[in-house]
C-alpha positions as CSV (number, residue, x, y, z in Angstrom):
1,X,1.3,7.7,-5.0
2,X,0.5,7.6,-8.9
3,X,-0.9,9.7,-11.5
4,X,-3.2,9.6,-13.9
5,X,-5.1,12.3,-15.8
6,X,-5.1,14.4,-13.5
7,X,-6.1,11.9,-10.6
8,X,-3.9,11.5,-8.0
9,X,-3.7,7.6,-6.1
10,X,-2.7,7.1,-2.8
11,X,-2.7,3.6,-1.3
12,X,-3.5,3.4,2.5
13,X,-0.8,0.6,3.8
14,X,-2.3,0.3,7.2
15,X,-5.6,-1.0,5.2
16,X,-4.0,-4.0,3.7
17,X,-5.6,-7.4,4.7
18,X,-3.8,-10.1,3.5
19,X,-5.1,-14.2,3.4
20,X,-5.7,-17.1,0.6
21,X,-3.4,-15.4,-2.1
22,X,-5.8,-11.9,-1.5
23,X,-5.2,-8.8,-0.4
24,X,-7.6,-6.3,-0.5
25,X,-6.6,-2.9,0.3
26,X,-8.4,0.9,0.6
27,X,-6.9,3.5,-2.0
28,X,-7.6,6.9,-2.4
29,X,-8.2,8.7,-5.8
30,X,-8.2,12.5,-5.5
31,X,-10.0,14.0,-7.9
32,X,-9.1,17.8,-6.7
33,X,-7.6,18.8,-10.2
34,X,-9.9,17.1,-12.3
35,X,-12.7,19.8,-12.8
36,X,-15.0,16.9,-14.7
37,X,-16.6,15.3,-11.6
38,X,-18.7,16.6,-8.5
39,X,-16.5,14.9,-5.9
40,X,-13.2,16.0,-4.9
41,X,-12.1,12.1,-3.7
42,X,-13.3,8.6,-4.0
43,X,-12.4,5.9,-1.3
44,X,-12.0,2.5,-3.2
45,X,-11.7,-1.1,-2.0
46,X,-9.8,-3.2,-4.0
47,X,-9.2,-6.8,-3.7
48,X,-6.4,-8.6,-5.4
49,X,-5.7,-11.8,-6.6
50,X,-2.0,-11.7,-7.4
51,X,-1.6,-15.3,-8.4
52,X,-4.5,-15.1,-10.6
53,X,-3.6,-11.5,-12.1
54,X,-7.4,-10.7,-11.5
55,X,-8.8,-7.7,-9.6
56,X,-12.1,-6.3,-8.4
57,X,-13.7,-3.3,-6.7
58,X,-15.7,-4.1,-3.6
59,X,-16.6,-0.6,-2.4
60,X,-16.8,2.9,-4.2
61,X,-17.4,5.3,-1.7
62,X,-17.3,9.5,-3.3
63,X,-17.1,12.5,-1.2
64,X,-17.2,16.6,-1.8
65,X,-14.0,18.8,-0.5
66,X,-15.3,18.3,3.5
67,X,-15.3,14.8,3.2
68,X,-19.3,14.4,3.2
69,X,-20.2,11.3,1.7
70,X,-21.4,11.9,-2.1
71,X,-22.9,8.5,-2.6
72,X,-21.7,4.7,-1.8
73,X,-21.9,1.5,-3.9
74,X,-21.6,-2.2,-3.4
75,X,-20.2,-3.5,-5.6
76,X,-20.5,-7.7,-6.3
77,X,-19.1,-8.2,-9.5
78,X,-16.8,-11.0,-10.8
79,X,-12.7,-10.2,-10.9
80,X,-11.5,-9.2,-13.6
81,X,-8.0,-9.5,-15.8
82,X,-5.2,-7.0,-14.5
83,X,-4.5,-4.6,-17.9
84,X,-0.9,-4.6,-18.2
85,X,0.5,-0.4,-17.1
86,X,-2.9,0.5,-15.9
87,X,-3.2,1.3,-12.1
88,X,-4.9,-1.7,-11.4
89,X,-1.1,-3.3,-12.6
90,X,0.9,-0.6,-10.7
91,X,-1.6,-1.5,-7.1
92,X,-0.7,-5.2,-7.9
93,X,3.0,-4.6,-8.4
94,X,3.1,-2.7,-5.3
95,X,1.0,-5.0,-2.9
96,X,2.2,-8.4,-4.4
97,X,5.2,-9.4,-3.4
């Protein structure tokens, strides 16, 4: 679990795939105390590629407080650089090993 304005993380451990130096990996932002969005939790999936340092968002999935789905998105973009004490860092430090 991590923290970051006021959106809590939560990594689902069960979810982890591992293969080829990737691991992707479902994590949960709750967005219950941050009044600024509609949804109340996003379901992300994260791929990681820890020899690399890159990282990308597959899926984006946003629900309201009964867990309907809000919207979902696709995503197919190119991996990007880790940022050094960003989330993305702390996921990689924790699933990378």
């Amino acid at each position: 679990v991590a923290a970051f304005d006021f959106v809590f993380y939560y990594l689902n451990v069960s979810s982890i795939e591992r293969g080829n130096g990737v691991i992707g990996v479902w994590v949960k932002q709750n967005h219950e105390y941050d009044k600024t969005v509609k949804h109340r939790d996003s379901l992300l999936f994260y791929k990681i590629y820890c020899q690399k340092n890159l990282f990308n968002i597959e899926i984006i999935s946003n629900r309201d407080k009964d867990g309907n789905i809000l919207d979902y998105q696709d995503y197919n973009y190119p991996p990007e650089r880790i940022i050094p004490e960003t989330i993305d860092s702390l996921l990689k430090e924790t699933v990378c090993y």
